[in-house]
N, C-alpha and C positions, 0 to 999 in steps of 0.2 A: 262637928258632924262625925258620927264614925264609917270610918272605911265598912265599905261591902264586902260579907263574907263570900271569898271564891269557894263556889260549887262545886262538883263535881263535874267529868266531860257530861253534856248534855244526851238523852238517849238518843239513839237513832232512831232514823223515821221509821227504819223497817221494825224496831222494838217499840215505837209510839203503836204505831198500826197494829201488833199483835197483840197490845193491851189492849186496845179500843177495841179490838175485837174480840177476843175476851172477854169483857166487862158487858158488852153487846149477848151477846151465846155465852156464858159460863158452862151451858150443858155439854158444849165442844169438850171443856179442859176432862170434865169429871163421866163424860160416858164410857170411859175406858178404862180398864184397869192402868194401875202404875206399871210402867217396862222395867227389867234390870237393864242394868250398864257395870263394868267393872270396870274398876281406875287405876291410877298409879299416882303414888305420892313419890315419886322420886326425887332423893336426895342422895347430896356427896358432904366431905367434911372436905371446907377452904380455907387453910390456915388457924383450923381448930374452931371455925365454925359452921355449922349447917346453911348449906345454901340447897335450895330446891329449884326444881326444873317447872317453867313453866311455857305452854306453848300456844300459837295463836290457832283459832279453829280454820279451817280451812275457807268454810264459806262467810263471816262477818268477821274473821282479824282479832274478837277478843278473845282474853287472856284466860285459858282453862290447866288442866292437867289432862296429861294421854289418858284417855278411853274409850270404853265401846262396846258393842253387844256379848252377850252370851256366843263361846267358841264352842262348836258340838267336837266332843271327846274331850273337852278342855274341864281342868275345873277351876274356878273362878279367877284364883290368885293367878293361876298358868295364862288365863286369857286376858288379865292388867298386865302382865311381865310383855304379852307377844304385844299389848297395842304400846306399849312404852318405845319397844322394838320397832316397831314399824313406822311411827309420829313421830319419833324421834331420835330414834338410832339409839340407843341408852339399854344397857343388858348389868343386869345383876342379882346381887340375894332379894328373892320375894320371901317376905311373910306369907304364910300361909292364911291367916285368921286378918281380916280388915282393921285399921283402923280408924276404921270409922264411918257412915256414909253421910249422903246429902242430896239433897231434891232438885232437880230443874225441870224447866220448858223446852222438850224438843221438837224445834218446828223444823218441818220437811220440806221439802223444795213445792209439793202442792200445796202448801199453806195445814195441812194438818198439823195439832200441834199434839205431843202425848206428855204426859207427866212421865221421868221417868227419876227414879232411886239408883245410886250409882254405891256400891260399896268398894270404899279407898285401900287396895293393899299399899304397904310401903317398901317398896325398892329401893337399898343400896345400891347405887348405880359404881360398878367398877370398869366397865368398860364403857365407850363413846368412839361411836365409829360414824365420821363424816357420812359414807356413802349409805342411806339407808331408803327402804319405798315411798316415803313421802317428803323424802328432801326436795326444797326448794318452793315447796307448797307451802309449810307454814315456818315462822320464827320461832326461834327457842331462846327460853334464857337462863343463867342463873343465878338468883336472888336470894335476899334471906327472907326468913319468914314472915318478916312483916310487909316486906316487899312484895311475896308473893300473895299475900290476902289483899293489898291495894290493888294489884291488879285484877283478878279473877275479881268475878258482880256477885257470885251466888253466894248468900248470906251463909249458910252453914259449911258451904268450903272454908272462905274467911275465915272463919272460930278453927276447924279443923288446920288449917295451914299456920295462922299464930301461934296457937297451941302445942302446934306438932314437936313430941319430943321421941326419937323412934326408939322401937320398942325390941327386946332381947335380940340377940342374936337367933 
């Protein structure tokens, strides 16, 4: 007899539910245009290797990277540096140009849910300051890069975070 292949953690009910509902109304996902969001790929070197920052979201605990809306007077890369800052206390050299993005489901606390496109700057993180505005809210870690695509669920982060190899100075 062969052993049973271990699966993954099973979804939550709150992600069962936003499928089935979903699959129910699909005209919900696609009646809106896609949102921006800008990211942070933040990374340090540990011992001459890349480990990456990754952190829990505040409302369901999985495993993303800091982001967040469009900052007015900001431009893009400037507003992944500030939410890098803010999620996680982490300051350093941003790229200016993405590398990379990737698609998710953001559901809202009234069950709306909007497609949104998140383009990834990548941060050098040189500084790390305990005390920051959402200390205490979520977990942070730091992983290497295959560690960090097991945890994060969104298939195109995944590829982007194994892959991640960062780019000029």
């Amino acid at each position: 007899m062969k052993p049973k292949k271990e699966r993954g953690k099973p979804a939550s009910a709150k992600s069962r539910h936003l499928l089935r509902q979903l699959a129910q109304t699909p005209e919900k996902l696609f009646s809106s245009a896609f949102r921006n969001q800008y990211g942070a790929l933040c990374f340090r070197y540990g011992d001459g290797e890349i480990e990456i920052l990754v952190i829990t979201s505040r409302d369901s605990g999985r495993w993303i990277v800091p982001k967040g809306w469009p900052i007015k007077g900001k431009e893009p890369h400037q507003a992944a540096a500030i939410e890098a800052w803010e999620e996680a206390g982490v300051r350093g050299k941003v790229r200016k140009t993405p590398v990379g993005r990737y698609t998710y489901l953001k559901e809202f606390s009234d069950g709306k849910v909007v497609p949104c496109v998140v383009d990834l700057f990548q941060v050098e993180v040189k500084e790390i300051i305990p005390e920051f505005k959402e200390q205490g809210q979520r977990q942070l870690a730091w992983v290497s890069p295959d560690e960090a695509a097991r945890r994060v669920r969104e298939i195109e982060l995944k590829s982007l975070l194994i892959n991640f190899k960062p780019q000029g100075k």
